[in-house]
PQR file with spaces between the fields and no chain letter, atoms N, CA, C, O and H, PARSE charges and radii, in Angstrom:
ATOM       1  N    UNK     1       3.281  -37.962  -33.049 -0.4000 1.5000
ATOM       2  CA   UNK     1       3.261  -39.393  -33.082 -0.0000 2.0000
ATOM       3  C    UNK     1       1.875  -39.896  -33.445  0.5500 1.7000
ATOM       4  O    UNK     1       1.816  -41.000  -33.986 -0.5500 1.4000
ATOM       5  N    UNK     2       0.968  -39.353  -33.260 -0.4000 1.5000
ATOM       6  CA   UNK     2      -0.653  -39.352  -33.361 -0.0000 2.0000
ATOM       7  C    UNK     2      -0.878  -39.566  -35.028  0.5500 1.7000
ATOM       8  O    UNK     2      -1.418  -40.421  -35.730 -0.5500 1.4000
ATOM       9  H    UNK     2       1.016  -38.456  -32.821  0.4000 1.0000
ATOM      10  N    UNK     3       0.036  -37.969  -35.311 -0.4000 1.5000
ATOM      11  CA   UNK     3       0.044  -38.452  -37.103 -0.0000 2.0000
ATOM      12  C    UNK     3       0.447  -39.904  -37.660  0.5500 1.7000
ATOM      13  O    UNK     3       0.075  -40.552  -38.639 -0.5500 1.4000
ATOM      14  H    UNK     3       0.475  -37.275  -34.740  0.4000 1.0000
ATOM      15  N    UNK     4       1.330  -40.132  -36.663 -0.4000 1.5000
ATOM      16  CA   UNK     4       2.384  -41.157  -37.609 -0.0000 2.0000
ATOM      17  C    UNK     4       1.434  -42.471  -37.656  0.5500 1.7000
ATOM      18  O    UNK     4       1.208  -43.004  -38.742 -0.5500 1.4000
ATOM      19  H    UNK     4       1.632  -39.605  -35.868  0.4000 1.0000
ATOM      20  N    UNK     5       0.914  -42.954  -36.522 -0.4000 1.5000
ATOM      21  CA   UNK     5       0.082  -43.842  -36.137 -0.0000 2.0000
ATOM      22  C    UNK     5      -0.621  -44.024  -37.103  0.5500 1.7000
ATOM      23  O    UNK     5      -0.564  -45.089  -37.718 -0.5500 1.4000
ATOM      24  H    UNK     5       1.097  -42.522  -35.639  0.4000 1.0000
ATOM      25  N    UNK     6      -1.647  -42.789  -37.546 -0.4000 1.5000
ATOM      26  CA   UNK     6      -2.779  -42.216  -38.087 -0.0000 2.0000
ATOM      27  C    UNK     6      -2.557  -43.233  -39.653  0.5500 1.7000
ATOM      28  O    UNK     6      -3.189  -44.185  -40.113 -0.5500 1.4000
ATOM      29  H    UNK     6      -1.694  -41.924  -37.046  0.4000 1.0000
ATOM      30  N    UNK     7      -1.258  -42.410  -40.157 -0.4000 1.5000
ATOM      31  CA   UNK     7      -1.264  -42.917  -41.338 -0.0000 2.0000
ATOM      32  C    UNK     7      -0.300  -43.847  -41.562  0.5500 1.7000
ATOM      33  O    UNK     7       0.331  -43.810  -42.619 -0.5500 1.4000
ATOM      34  H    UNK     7      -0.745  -41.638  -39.783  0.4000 1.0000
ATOM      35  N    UNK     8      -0.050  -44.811  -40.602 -0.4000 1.5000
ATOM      36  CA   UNK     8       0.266  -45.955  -40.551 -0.0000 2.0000
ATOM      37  C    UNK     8      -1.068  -46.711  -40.340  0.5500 1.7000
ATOM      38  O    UNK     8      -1.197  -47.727  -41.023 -0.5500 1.4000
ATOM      39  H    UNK     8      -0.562  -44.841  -39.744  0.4000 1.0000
ATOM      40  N    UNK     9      -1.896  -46.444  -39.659 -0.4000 1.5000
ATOM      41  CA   UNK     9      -3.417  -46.939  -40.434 -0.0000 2.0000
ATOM      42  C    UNK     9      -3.800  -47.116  -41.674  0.5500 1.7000
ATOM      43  O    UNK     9      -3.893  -48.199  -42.253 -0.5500 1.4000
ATOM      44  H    UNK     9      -1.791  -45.619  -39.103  0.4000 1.0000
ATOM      45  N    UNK    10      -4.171  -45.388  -42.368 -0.4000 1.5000
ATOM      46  CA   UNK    10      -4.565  -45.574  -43.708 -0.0000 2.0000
ATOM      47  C    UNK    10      -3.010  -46.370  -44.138  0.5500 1.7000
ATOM      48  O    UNK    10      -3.417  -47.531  -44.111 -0.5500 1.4000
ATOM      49  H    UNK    10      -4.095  -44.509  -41.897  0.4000 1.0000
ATOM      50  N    UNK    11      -1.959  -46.452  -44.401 -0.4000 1.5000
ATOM      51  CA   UNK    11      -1.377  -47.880  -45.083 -0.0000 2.0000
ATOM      52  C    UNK    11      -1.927  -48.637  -45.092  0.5500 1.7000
ATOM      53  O    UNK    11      -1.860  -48.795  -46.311 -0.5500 1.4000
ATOM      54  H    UNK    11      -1.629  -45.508  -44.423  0.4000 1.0000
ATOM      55  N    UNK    12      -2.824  -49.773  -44.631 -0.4000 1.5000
ATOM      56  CA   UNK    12      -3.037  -50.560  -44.667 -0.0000 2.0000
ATOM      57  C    UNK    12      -4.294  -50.591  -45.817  0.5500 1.7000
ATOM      58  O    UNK    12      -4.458  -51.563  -46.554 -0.5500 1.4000
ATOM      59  H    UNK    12      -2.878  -49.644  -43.641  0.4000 1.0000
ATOM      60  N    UNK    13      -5.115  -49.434  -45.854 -0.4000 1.5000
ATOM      61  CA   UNK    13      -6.268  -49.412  -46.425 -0.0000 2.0000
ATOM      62  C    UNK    13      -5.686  -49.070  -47.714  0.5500 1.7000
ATOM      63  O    UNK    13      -6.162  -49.779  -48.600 -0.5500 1.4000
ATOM      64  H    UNK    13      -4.981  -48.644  -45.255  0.4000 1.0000
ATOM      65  N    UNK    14      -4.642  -48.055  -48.217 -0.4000 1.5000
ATOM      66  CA   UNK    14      -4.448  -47.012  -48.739 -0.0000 2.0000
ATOM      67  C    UNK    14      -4.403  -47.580  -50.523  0.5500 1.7000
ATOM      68  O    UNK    14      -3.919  -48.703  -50.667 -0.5500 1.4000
ATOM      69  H    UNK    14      -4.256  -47.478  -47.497  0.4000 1.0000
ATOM      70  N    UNK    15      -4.907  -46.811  -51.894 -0.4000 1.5000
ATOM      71  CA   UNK    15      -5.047  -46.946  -53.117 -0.0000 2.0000
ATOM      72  C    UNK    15      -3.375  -46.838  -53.177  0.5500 1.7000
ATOM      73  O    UNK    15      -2.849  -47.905  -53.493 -0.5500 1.4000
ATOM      74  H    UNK    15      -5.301  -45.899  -51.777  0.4000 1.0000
ATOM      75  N    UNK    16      -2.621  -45.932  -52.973 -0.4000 1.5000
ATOM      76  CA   UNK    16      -1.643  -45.414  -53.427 -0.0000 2.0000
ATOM      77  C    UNK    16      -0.462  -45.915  -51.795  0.5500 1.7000
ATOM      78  O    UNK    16      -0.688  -45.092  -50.908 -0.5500 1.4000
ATOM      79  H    UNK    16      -3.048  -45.065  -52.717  0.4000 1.0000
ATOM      80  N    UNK    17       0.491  -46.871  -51.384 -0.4000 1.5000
ATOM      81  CA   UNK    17       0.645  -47.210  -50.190 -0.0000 2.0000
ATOM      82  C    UNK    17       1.715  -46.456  -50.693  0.5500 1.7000
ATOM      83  O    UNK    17       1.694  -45.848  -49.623 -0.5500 1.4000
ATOM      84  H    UNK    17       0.675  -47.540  -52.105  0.4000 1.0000
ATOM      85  N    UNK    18       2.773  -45.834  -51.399 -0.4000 1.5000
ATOM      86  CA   UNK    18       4.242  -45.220  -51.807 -0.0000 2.0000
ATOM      87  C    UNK    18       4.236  -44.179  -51.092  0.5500 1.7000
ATOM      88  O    UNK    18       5.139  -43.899  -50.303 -0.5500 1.4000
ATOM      89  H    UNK    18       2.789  -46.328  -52.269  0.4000 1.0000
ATOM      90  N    UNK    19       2.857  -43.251  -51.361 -0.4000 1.5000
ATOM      91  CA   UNK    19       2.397  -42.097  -51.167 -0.0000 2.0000
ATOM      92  C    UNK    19       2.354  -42.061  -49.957  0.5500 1.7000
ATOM      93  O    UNK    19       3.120  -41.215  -49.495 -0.5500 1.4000
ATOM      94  H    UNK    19       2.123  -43.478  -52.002  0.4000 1.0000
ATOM      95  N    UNK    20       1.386  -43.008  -48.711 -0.4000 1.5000
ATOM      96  CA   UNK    20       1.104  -42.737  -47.600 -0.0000 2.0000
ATOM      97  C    UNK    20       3.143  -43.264  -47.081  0.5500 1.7000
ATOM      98  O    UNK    20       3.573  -42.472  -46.242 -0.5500 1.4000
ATOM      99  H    UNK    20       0.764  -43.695  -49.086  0.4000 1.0000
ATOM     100  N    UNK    21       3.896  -44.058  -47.373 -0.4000 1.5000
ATOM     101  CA   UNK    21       5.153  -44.048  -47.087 -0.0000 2.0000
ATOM     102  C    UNK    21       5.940  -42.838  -46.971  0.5500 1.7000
ATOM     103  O    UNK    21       6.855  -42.511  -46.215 -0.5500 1.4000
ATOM     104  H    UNK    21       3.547  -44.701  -48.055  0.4000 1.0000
ATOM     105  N    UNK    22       5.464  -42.380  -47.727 -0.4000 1.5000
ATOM     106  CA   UNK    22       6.203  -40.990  -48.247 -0.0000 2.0000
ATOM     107  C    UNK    22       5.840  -39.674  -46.792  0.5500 1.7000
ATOM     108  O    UNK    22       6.550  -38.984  -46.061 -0.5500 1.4000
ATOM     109  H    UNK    22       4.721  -42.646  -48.341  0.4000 1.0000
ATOM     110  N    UNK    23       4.796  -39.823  -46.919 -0.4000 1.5000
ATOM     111  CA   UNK    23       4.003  -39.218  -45.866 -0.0000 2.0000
ATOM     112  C    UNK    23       4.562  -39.557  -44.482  0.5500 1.7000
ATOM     113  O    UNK    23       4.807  -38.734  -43.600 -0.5500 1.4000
ATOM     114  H    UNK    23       4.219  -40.384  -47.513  0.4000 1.0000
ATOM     115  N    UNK    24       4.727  -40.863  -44.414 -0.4000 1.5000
ATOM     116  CA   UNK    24       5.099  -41.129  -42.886 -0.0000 2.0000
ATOM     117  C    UNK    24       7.150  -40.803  -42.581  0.5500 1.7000
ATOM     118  O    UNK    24       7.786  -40.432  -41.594 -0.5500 1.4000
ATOM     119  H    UNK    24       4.528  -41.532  -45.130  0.4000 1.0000
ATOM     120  N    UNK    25       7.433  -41.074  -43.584 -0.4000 1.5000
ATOM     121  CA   UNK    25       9.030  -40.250  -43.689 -0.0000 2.0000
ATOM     122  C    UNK    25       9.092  -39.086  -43.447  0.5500 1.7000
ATOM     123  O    UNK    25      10.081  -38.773  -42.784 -0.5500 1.4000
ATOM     124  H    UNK    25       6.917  -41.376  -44.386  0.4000 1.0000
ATOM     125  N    UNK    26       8.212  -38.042  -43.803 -0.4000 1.5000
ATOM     126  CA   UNK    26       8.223  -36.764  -43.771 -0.0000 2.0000
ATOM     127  C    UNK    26       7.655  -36.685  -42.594  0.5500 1.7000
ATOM     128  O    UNK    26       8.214  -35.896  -41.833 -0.5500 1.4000
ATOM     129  H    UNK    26       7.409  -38.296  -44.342  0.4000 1.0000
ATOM     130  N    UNK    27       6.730  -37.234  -42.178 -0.4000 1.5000
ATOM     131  CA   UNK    27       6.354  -36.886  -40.697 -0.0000 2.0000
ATOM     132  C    UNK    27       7.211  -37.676  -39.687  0.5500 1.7000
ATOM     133  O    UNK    27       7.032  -37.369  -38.509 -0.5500 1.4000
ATOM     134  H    UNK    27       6.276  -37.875  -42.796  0.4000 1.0000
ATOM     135  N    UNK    28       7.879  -38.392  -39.883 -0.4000 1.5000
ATOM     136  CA   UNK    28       9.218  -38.660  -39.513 -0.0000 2.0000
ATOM     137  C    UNK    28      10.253  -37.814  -38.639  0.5500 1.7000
ATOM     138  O    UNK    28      10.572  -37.500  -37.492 -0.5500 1.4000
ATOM     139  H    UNK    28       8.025  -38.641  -40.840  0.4000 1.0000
ATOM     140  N    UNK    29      10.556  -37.668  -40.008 -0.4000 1.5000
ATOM     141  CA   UNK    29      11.965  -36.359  -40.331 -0.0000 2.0000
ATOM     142  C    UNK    29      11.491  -35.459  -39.102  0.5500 1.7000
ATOM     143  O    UNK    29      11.983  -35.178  -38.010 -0.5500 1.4000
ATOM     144  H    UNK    29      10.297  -37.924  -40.940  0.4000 1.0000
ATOM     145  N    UNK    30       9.943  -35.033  -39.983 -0.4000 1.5000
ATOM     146  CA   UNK    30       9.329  -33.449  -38.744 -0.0000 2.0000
ATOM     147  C    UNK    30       9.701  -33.645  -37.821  0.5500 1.7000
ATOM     148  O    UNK    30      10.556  -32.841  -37.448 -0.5500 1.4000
ATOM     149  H    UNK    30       9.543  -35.262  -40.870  0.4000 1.0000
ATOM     150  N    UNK    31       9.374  -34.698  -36.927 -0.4000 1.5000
ATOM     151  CA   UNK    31       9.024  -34.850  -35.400 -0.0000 2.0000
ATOM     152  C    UNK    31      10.853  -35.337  -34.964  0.5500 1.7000
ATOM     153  O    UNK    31      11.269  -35.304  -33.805 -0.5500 1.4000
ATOM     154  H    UNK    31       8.680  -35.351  -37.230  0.4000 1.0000
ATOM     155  N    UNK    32      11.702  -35.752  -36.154 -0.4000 1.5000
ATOM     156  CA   UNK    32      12.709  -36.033  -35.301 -0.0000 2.0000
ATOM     157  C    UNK    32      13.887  -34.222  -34.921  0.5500 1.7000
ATOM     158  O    UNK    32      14.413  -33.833  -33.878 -0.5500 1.4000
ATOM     159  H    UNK    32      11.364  -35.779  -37.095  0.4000 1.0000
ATOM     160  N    UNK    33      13.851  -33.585  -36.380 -0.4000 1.5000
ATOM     161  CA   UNK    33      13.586  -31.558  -36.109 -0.0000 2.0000
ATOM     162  C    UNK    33      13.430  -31.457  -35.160  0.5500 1.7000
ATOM     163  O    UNK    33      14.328  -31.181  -34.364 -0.5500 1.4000
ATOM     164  H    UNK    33      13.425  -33.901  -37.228  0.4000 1.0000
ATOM     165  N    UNK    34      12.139  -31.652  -34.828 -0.4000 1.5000
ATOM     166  CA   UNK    34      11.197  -30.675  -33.251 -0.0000 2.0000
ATOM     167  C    UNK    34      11.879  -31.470  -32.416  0.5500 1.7000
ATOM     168  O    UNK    34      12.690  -30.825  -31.752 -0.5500 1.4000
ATOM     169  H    UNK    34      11.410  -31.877  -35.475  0.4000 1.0000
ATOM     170  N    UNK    35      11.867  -32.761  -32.161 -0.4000 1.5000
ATOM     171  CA   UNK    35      12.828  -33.213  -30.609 -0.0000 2.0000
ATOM     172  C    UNK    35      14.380  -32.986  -30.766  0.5500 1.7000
ATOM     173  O    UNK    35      15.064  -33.296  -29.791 -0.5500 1.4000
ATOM     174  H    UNK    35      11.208  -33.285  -32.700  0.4000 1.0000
ATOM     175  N    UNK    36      15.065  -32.439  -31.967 -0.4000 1.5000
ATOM     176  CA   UNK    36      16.803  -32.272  -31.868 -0.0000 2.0000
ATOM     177  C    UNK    36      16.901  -30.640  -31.397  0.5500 1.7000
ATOM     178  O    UNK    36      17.762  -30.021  -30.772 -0.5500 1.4000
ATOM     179  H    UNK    36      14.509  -32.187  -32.759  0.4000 1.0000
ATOM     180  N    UNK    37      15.246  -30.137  -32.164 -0.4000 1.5000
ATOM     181  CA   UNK    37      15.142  -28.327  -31.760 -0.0000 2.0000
ATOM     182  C    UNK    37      14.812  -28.431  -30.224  0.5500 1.7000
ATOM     183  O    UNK    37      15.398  -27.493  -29.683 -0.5500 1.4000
ATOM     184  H    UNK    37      14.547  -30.640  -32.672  0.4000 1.0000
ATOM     185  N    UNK    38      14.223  -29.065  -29.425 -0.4000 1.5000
ATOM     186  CA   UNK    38      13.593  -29.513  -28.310 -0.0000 2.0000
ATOM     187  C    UNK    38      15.219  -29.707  -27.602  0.5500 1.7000
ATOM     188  O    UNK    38      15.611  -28.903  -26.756 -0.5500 1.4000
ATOM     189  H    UNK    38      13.747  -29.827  -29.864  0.4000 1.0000
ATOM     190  N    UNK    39      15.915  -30.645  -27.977 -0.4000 1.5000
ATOM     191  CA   UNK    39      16.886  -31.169  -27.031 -0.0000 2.0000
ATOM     192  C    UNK    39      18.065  -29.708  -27.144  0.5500 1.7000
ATOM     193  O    UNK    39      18.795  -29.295  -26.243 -0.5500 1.4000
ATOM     194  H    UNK    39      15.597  -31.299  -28.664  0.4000 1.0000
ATOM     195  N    UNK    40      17.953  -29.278  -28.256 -0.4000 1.5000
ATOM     196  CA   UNK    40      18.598  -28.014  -28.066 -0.0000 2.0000
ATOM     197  C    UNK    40      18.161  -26.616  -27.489  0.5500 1.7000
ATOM     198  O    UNK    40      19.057  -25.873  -27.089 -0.5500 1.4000
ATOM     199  H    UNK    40      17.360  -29.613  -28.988  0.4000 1.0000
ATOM     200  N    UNK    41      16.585  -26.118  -27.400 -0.4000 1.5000
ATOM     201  CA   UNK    41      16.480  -25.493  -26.842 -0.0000 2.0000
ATOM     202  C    UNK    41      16.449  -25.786  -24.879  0.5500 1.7000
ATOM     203  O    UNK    41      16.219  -24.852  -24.110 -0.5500 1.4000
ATOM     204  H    UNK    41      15.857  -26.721  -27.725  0.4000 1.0000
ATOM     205  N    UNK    42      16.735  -27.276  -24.374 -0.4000 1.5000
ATOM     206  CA   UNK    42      16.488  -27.098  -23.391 -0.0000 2.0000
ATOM     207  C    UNK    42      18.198  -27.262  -22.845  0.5500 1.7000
ATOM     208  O    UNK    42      18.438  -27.120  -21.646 -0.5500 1.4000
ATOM     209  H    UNK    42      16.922  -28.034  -24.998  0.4000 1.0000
ATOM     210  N    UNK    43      19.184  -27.530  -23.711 -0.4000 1.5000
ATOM     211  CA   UNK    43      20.372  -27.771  -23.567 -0.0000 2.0000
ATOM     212  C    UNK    43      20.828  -25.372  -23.661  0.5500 1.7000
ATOM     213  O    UNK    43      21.857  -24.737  -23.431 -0.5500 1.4000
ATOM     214  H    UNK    43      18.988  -27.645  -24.685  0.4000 1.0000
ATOM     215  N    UNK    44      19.686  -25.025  -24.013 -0.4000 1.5000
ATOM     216  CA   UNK    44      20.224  -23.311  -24.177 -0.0000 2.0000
ATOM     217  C    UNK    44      19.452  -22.737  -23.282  0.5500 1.7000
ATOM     218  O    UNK    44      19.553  -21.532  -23.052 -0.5500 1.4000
ATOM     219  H    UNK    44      18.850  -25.541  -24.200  0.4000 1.0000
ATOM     220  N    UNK    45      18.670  -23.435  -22.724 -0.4000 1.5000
ATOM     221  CA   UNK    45      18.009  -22.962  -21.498 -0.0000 2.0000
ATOM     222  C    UNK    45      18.862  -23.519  -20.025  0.5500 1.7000
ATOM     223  O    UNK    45      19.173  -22.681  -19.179 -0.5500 1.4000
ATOM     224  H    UNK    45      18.587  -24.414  -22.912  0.4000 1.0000
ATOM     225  N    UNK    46      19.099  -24.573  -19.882 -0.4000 1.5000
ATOM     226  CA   UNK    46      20.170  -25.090  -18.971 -0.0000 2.0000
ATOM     227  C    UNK    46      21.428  -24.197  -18.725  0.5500 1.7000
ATOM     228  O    UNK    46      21.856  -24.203  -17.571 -0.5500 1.4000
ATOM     229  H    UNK    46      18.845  -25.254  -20.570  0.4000 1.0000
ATOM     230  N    UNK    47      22.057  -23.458  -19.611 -0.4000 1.5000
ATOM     231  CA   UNK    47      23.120  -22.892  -20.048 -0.0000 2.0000
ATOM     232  C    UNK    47      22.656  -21.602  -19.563  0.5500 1.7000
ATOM     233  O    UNK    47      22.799  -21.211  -18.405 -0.5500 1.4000
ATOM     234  H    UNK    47      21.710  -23.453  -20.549  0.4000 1.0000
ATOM     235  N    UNK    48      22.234  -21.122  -20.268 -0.4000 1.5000
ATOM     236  CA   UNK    48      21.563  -19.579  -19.470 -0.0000 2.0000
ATOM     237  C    UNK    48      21.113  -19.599  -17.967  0.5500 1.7000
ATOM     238  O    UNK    48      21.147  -18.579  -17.277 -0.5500 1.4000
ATOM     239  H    UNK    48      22.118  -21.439  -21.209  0.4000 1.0000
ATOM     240  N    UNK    49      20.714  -20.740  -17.526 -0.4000 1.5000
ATOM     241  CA   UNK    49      20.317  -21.017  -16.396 -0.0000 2.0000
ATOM     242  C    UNK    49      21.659  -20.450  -15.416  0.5500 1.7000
ATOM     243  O    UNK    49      21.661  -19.530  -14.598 -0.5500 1.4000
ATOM     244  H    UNK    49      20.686  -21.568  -18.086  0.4000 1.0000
ATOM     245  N    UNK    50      22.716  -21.314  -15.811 -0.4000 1.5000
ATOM     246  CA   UNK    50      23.680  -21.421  -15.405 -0.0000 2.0000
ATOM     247  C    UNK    50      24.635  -20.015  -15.330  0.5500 1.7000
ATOM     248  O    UNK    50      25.272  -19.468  -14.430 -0.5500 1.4000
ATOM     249  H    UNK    50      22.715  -22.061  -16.475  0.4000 1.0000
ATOM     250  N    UNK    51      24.429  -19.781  -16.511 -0.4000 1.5000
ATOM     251  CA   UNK    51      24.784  -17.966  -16.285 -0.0000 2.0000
ATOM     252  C    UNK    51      24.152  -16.986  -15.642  0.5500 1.7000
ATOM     253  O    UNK    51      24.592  -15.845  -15.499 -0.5500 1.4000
ATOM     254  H    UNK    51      23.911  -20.225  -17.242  0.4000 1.0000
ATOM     255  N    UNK    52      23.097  -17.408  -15.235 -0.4000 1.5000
ATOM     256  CA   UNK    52      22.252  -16.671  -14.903 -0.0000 2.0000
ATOM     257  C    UNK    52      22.709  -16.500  -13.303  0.5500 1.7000
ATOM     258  O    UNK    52      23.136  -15.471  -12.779 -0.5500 1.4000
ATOM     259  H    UNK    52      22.739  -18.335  -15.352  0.4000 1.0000
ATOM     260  N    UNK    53      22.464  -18.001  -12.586 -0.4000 1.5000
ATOM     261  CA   UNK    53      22.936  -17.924  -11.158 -0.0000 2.0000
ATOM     262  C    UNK    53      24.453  -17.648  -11.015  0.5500 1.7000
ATOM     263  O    UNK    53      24.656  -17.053   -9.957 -0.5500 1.4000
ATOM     264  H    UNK    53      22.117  -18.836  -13.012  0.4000 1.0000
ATOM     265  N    UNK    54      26.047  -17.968  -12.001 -0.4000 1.5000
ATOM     266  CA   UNK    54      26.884  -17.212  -11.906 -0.0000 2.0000
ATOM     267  C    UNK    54      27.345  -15.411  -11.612  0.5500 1.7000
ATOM     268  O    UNK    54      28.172  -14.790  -10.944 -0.5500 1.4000
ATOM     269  H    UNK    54      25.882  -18.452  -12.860  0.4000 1.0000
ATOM     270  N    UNK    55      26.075  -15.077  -12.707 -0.4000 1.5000
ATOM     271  CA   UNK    55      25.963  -13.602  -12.156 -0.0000 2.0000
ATOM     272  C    UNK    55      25.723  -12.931  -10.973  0.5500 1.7000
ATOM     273  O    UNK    55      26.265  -12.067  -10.283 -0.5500 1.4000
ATOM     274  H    UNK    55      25.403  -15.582  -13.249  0.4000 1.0000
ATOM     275  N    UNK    56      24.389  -13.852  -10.969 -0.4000 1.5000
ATOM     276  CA   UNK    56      23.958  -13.863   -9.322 -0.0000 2.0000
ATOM     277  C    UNK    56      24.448  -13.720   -8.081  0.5500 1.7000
ATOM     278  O    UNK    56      24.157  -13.056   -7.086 -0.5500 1.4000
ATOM     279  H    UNK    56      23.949  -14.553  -11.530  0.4000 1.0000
ATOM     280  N    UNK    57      25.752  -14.976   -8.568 -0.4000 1.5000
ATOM     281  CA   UNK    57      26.520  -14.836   -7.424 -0.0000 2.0000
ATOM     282  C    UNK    57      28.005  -13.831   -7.261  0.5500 1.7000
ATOM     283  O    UNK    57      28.729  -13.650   -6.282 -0.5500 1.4000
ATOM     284  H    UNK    57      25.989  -15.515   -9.376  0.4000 1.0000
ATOM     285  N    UNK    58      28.086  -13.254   -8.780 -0.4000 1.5000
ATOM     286  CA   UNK    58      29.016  -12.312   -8.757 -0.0000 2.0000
ATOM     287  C    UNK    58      28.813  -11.323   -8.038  0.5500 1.7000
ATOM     288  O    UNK    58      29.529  -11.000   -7.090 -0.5500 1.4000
ATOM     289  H    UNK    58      27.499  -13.401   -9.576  0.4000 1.0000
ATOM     290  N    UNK    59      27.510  -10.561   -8.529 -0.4000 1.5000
ATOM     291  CA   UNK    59      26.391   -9.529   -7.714 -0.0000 2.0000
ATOM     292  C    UNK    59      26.738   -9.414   -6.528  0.5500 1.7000
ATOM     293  O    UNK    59      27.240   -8.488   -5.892 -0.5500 1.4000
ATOM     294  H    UNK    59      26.928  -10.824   -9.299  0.4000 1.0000
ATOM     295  N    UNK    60      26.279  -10.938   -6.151 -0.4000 1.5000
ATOM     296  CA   UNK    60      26.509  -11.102   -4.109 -0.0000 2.0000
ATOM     297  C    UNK    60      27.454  -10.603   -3.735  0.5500 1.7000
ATOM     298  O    UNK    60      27.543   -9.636   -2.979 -0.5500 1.4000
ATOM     299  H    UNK    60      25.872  -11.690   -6.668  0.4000 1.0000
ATOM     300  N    UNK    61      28.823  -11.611   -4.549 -0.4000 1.5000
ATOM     301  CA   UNK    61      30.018  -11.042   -4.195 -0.0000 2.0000
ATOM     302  C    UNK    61      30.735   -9.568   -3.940  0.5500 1.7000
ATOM     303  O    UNK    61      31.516   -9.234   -3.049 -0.5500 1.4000
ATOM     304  H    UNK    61      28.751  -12.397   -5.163  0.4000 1.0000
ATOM     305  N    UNK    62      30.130   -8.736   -5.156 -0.4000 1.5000
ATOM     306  CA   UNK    62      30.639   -7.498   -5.692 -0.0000 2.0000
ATOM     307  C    UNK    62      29.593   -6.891   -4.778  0.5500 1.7000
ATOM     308  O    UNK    62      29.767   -5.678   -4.897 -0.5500 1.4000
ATOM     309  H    UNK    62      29.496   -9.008   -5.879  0.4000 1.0000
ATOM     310  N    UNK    63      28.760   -7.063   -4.068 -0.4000 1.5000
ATOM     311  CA   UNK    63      27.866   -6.332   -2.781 -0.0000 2.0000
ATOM     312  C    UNK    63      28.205   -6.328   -1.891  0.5500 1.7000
ATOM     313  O    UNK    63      27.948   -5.442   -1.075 -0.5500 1.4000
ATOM     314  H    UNK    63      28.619   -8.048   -3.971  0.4000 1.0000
ATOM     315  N    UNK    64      29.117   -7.583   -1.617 -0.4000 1.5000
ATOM     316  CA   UNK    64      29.425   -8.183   -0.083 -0.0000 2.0000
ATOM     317  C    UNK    64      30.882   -7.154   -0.094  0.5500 1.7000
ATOM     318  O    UNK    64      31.196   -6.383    0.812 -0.5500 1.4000
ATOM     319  H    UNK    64      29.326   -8.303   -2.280  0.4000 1.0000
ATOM     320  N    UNK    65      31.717   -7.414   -1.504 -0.4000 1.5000
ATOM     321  CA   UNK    65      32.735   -6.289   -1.041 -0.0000 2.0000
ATOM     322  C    UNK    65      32.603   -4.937   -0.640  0.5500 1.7000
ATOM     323  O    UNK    65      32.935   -4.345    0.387 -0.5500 1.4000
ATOM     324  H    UNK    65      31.461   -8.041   -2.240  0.4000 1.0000
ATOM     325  N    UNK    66      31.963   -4.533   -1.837 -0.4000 1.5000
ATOM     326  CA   UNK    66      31.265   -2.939   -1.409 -0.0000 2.0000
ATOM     327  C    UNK    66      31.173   -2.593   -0.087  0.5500 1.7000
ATOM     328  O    UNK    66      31.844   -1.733    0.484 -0.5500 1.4000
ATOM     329  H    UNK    66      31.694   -5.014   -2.672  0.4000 1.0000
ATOM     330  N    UNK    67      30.236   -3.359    0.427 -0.4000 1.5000
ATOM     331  CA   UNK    67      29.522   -3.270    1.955 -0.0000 2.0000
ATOM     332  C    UNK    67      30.621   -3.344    3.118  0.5500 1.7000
ATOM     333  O    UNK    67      30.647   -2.611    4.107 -0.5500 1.4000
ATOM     334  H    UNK    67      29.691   -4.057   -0.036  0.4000 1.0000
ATOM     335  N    UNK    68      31.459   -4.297    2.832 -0.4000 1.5000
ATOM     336  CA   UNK    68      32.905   -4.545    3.861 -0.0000 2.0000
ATOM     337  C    UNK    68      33.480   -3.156    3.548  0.5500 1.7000
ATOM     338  O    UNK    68      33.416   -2.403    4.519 -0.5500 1.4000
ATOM     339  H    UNK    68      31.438   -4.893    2.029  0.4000 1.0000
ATOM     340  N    UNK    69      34.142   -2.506    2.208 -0.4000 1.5000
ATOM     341  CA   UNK    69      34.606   -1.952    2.126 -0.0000 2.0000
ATOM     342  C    UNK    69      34.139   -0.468    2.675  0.5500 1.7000
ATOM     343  O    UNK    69      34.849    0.430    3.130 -0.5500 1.4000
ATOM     344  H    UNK    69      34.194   -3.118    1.419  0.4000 1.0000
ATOM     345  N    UNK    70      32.980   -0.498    2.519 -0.4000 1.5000
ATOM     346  CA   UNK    70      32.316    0.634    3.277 -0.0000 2.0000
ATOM     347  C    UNK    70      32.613    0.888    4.894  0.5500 1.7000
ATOM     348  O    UNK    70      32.736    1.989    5.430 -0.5500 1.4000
ATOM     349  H    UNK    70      32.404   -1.227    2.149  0.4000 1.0000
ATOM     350  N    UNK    71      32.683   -0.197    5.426 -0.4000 1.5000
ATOM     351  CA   UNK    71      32.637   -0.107    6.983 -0.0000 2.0000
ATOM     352  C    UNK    71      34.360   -0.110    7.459  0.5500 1.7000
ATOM     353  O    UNK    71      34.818    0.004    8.596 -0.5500 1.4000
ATOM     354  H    UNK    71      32.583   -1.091    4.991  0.4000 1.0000
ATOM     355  N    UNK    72      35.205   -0.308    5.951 -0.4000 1.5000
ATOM     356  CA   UNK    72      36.651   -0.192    6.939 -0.0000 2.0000
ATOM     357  C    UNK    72      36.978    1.223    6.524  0.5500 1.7000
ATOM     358  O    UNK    72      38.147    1.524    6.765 -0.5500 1.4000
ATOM     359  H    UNK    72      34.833   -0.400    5.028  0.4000 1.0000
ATOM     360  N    UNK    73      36.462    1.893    6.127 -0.4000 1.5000
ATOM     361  CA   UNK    73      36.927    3.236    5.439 -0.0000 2.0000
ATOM     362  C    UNK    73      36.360    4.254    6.451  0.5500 1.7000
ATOM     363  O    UNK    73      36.517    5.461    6.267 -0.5500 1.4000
ATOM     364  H    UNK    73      35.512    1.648    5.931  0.4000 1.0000
């Protein structure tokens, strides 16, 4: 956003203003990428999260039987 600012400044000064337009679209675009890659890597981190403690609790489960099953045998 620092960029975008930046050369939404030089616009105002700028010989060539198409050019610095051009510039601020593309740095645009970039930064809107990185926050849809952003909202998706934390939407695949949430998810794994989630599998993660499912296992977890399969584990428990599949221990807790074991262990019962041990003591009626």
């Amino acid at each position: 956003m620092a960029l975008i600012a930046k050369l939404e400044g030089y616009l105002k000064t700028s010989s060539d203003p198409d050019q610095v337009r051009q510039s601020i679209a593309r740095a645009r675009a970039d930064l809107a990428k990185v926050e849809a890659d952003l909202i998706s890597a934390r939407a695949a981190e949430a998810d794994a999260s989630q599998r993660s403690a499912a296992a977890g609790n399969l584990h428990s489960s599949c221990q807790r039987m074991v262990d019962n099953r041990g003591r009626l045998a």
